[in-house]
N, C-alpha and C positions, 0 to 999 in steps of 0.2 A: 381181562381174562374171561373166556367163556367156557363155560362146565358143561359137562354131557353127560346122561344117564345111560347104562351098558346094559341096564338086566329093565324087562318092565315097571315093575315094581319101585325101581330102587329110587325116584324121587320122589314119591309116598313115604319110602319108608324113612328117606332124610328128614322130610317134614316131621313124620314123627318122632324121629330122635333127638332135632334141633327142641320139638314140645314137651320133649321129655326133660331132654338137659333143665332149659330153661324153668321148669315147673319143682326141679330141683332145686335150684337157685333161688327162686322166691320164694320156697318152702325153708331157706336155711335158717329163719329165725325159731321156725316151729322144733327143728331137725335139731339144733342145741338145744333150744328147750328140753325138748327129752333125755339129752346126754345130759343135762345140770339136773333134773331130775331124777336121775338114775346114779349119779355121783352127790347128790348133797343129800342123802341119811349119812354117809360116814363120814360126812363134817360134821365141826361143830356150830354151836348157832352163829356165834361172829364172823364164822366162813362163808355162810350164805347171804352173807348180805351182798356177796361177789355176785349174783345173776345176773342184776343189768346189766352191769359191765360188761360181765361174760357174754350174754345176749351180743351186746352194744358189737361191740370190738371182736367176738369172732366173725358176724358177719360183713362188720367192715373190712377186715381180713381180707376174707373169702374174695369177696365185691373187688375191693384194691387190687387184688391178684389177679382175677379173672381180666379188672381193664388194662390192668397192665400191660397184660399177653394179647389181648387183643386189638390193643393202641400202639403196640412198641413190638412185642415180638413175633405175631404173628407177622405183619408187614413185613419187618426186617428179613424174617427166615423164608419168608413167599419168593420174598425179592433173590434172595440169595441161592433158595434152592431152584428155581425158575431159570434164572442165571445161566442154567448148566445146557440152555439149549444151545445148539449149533447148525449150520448149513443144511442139516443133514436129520436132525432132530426139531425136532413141535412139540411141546407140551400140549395134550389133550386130557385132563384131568379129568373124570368122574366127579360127580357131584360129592355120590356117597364118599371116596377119597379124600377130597377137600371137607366137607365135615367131619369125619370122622377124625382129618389130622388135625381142624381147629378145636373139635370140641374136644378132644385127648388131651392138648395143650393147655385151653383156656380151664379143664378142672384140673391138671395138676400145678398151674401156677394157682389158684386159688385156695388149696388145699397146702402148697409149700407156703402162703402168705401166712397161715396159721404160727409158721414159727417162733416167729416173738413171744405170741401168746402163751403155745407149752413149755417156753424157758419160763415165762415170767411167773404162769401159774406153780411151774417147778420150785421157781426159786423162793415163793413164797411162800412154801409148805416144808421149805427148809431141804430139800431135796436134793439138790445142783447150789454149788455158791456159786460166784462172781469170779473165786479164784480158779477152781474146777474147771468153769468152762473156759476160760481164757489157758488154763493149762493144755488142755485139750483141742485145742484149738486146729493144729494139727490133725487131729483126727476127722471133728469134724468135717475139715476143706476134704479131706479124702472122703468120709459120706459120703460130704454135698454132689463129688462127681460120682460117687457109685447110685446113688438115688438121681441125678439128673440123665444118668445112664439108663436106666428101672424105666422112670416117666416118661421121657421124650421119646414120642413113636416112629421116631428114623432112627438109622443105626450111626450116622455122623455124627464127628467129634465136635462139629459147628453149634449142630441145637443143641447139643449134652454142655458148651459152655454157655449159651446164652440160658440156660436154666441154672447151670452150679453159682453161677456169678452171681444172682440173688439168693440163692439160698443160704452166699456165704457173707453177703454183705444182712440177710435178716438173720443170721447167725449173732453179726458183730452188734446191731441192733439189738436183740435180745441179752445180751451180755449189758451192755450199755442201762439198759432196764432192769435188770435182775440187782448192778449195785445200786440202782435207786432205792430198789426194795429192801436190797441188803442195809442200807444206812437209814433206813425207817425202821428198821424193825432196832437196829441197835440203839438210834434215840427213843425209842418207845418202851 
C-alpha cells in the first residue's frame, strides 16, 4: 500500500503526531506514577504496598493492548476495509488517514487492556464481587458494544466487533481474577 500526503504540511505533521503518541507510551510508567500518587493518601498503609504491581501491570496492560491492535487487528481491519476496492475504485489513502486510523486504534485497544486491572483493583477494595459481575454480565457485553462503538473511528459494525470481542472476553478475565481475590481475602 502506498500513502499520499493532500495538504503540505500534512506528513510533518504525522511525524509529529506518531512522536507524540509514541512519547506517550514510554511515558506510561511515569503517567501511573502520578495517578498512584494522587490515589494512595486515601489508602491505607497496607494498600500501598500495591505500586509496583500497579506500575508493573498497568503498563503491561497498556503495552499488550497496543500490540495486540497493532499485530492482529490493525492488519485484519486494513485487510478487510481495503477489500472494498473494485473495477472502478483505488484506494488512495492519506498518510495523515492511515495514522490517524492506527493511532485511534492502537490507544483505545491499549487503554481497553486496562480492564482486568479496574475489576481486579475493584474487587479488592471490596467494591464489585465475583457474583455481581458475573450477574451482570449481560450488561456488560451490551457496554463492551456501546464503548467499542465510542472508540473505533469507522462507523462499521466489523471494527466495533473486533474491539467488543476483547473487551468482553478481558471482561470474563477480570471476573476470573476478582474470585482469586475474592477467596484470598476470605482465607485471610
Amino acid at each position: 500500500m502506498s500513502l499520499v500526503f493532500l495538504a503540505p504540511a500534512e506528513a510533518f505533521w504525522m511525524h509529529m503526531k506518531v512522536s507524540f503518541v509514541s512519547s506517550f507510551i514510554f511515558s506510561l510508567p511515569v503517567i501511573f506514577y502520578q495517578i498512584w500518587k494522587f490515589v494512595s493518601p486515601g489508602l491505607l498503609s497496607n494498600e500501598k504496598k500495591y505500586l509496583i504491581p500497579f506500575l508493573v501491570s498497568s503498563t503491561a496492560l497498556f503495552l499488550a493492548g497496543a500490540l495486540f491492535c497493532f499485530v492482529i487487528i490493525l492488519p485484519f481491519a486494513m485487510t478487510f476495509l481495503l477489500g472494498y476496492k473494485t473495477g472502478t475504485l483505488t484506494p488512495m489513502i492519506s498518510v495523515g488517514s492511515y495514522i490517524d486510523f492506527c493511532l485511534k486504534f492502537i490507544l483505545a485497544f491499549g487503554a481497553i487492556f486496562e480492564l482486568p486491572l479496574v475489576i481486579v483493583f475493584l474487587a479488592k477494595f471490596g467494591i464489585v464481587s465475583p457474583g455481581s459481575l458475573a450477574k451482570h454480565r449481560k450488561y456488560a457485553m451490551l457496554f463492551s458494544f456501546i464503548a467499542a462503538a465510542i472508540l473505533t473511528p469507522t462507523p462499521d459494525a466489523f471494527n466495533q466487533l473486533l474491539m467488543a470481542i476483547p473487551i468482553i472476553i478481558l471482561y470474563e478475565i477480570g471476573i476470573l481474577l476478582s474470585i482469586i481475590i475474592y477467596r484470598k481475602k476470605k482465607n485471610a
